[in-house]
C-alpha positions as CSV (number, residue, x, y, z in Angstrom):
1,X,0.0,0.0,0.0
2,X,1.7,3.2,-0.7
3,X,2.3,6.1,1.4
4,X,-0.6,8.2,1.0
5,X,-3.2,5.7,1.1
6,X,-2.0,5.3,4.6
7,X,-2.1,8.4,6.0
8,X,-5.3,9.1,4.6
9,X,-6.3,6.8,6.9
10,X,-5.4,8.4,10.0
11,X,-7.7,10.5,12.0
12,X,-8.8,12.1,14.9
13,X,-9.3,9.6,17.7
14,X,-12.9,9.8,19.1
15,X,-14.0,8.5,22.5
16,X,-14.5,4.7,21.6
17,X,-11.0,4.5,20.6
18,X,-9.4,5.1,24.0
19,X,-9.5,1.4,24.7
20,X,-7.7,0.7,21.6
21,X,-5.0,3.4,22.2
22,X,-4.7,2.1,25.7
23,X,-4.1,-1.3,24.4
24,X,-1.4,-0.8,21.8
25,X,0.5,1.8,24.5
26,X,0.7,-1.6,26.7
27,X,1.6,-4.0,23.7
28,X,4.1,-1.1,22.4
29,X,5.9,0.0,25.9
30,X,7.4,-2.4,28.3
31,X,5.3,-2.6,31.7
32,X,8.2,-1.2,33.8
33,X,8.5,1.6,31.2
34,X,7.1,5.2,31.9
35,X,3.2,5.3,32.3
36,X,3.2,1.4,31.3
37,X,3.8,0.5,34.5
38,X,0.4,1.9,36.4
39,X,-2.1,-0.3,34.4
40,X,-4.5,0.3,31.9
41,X,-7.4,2.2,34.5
42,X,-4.3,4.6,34.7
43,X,-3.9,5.1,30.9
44,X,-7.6,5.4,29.8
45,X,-8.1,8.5,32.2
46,X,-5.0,10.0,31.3
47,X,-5.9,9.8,27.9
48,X,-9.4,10.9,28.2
49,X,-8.0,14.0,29.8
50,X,-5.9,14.0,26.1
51,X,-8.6,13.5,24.5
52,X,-10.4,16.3,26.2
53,X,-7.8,19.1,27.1
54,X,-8.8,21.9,24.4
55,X,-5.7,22.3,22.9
56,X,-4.8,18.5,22.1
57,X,-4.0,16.5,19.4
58,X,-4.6,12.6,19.6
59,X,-5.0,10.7,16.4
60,X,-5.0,7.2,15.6
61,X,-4.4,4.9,12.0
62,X,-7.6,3.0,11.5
63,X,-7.4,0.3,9.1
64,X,-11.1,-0.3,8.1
65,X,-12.1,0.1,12.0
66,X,-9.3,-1.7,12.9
67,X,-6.4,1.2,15.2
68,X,-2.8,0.1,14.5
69,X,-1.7,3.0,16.2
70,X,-1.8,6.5,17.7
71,X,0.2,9.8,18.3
72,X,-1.1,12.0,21.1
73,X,0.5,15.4,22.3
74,X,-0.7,18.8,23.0
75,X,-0.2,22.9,21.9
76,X,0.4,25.3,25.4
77,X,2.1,21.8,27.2
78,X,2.1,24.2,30.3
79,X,-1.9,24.5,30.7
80,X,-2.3,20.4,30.3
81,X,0.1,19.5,32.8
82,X,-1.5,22.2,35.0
83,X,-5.4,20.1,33.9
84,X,-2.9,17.0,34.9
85,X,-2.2,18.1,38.4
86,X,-5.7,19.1,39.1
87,X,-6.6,15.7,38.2
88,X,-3.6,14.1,40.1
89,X,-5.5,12.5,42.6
90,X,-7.8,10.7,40.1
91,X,-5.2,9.5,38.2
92,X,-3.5,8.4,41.1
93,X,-6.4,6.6,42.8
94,X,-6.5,4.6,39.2
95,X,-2.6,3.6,39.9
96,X,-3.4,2.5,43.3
97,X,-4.7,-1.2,41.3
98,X,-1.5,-1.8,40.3
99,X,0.2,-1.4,43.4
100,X,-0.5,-4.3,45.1
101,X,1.3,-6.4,42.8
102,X,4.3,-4.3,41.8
103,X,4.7,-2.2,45.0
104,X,7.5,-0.3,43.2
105,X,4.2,1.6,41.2
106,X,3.9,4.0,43.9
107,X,7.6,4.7,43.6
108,X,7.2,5.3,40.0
109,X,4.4,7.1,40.0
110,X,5.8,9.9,42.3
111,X,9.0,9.7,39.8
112,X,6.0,10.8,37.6
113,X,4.6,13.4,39.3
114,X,8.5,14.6,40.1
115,X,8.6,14.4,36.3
116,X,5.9,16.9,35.7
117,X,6.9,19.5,38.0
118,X,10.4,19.3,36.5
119,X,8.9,19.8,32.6
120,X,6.4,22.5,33.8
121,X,9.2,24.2,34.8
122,X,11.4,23.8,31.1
123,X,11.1,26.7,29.0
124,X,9.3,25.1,25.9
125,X,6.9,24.2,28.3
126,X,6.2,27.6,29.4
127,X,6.0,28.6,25.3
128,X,2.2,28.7,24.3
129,X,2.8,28.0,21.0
130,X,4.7,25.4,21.3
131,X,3.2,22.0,21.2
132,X,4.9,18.3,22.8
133,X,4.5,15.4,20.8
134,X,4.0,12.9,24.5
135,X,3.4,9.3,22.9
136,X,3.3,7.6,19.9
137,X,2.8,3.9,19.9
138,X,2.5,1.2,16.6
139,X,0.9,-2.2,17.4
140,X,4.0,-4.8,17.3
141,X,2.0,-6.5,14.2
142,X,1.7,-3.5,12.2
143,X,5.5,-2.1,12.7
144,X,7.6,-1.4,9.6
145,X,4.6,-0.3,7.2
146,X,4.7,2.7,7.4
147,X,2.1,3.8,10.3
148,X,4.4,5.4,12.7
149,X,5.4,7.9,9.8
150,X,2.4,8.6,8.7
151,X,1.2,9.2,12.1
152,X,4.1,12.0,12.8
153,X,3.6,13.5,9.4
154,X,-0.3,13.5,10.1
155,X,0.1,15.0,13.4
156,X,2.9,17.7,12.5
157,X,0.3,18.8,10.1
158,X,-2.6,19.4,12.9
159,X,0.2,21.5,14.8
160,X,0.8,23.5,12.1
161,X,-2.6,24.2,11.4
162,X,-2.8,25.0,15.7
163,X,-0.2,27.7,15.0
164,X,2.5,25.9,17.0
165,X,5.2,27.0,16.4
166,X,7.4,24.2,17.2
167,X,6.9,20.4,18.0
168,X,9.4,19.3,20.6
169,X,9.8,15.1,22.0
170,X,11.8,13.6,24.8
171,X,12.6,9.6,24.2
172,X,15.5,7.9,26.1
173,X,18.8,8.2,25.0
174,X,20.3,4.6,26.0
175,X,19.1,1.6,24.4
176,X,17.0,3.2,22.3
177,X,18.5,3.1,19.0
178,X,15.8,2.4,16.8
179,X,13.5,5.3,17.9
180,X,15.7,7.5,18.3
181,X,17.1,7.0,14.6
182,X,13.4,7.0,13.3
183,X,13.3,11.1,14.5
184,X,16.1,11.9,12.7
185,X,15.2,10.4,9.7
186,X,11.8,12.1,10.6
187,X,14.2,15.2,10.2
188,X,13.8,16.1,13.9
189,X,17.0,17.8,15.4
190,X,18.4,16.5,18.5
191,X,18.3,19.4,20.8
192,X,19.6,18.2,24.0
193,X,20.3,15.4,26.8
194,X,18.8,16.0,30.6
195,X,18.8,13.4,33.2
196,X,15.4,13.2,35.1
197,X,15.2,12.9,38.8
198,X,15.4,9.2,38.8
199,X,18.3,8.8,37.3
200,X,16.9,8.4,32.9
201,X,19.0,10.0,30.4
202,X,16.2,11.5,27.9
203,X,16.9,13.0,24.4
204,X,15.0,16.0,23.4
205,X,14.0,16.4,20.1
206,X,12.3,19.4,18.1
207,X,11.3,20.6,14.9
208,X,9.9,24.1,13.8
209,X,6.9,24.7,12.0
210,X,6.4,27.0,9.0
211,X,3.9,29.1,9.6
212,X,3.6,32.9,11.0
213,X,4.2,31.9,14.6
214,X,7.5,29.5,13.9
215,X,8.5,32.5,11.8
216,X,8.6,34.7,15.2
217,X,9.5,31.8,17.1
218,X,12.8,31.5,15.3
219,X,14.3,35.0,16.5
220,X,14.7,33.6,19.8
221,X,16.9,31.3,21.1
222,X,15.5,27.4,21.8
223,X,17.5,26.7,24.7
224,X,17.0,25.9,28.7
């Protein structure tokens, strides 16, 4: 199937696709690895609040009803982890399901809310026309063809169309080659390495957007 057959098949995810998204994040990322780790309760609220923060951008690849995967971020980062900490509680009372058989959730999950302090406090974070690209996840069964690219290019377009006027990515740096090669070809420009809290090396990636807004964006400095 060629190239543009498949991304005219991507979309904007609706409500009734959250428990797809929720299931390829889990078949896509590790348990122990970032939200993974807190269940699927955990995902499907934190993506509802995706799904319903003003700002957002969540699409998924449908293949004739069937999702093969998703790419979910946000424009003004700063005012959705702001509707994330006024739901922290919620979200944390859906983590609590997973505790009792990994104990080491709870640890995790205040790495997590360590985590969003620390970005809050970034200064693309702070832009409001700047937009994060959080997730992006490919069922393992529909990898190489295609989907993850058309997924980016798909959702670089709805920034654009926001007015953002950059789209920026963290992924880890160490044993991550594959991803982190798929960005660059992607032609996203490795900004910077910052260790979080707990200790993870993360890459940050970015890209600027041509429209009126990059255009200012781009006589300041994109630095820490």
């Amino acid at each position: 199937m060629n190239e543009n057959a498949l991304a005219s098949r991507v979309r904007p995810a609706e409500q009734n696709d959250i428990t797809a998204i929720v299931n390829i994040h889990l078949a896509a990322f590790h348990r122990g690895f970032n939200l993974s780790a807190f269940g699927p309760r955990f995902l499907r609220k934190y993506y509802d609040l995706i799904l319903r923060f003003e700002q957002s951008i969540l699409l998924v690849a449908d293949c004739g009803g069937d999702i093969e995967g998703f790419a979910a971020g946000f424009v003004n980062p700063q005012d959705f982890y702001a509707l994330l900490k006024k739901n922290k509680w919620r979200l944390a009372f859906a983590a609590l399901t997973a505790i009792p058989t990994r104990p080491s959730v709870a640890i995790r999950l205040y790495e997590v809310a360590r985590r969003g302090s620390q970005f809050m406090g970034r200064p693309e974070t702070q832009k409001n026309n700047f937009c994060e690209l959080s997730s992006i996840a490919v069922r393992p069964d529909a990898a190489n063809r295609g989907v993850g690219k058309a997924l980016v290019e798909a959702f670089l377009a709805r920034a654009a169309e926001m007015k953002a006027a950059k789209v920026y990515l963290t992924t880890d740096a160490n044993n991550n080659d594959a991803v982190n090669a798929f960005y660059r070809r992607m032609n996203f420009t490795l900004t910077e390495a910052f260790t979080t809290p707990s200790g993870r090396v993360l890459n940050e990636y970015a890209m600027p957007l041509k429209n009126p807004a990059a255009e200012a964006a781009e006589s300041k400095p994109f630095s820490r």
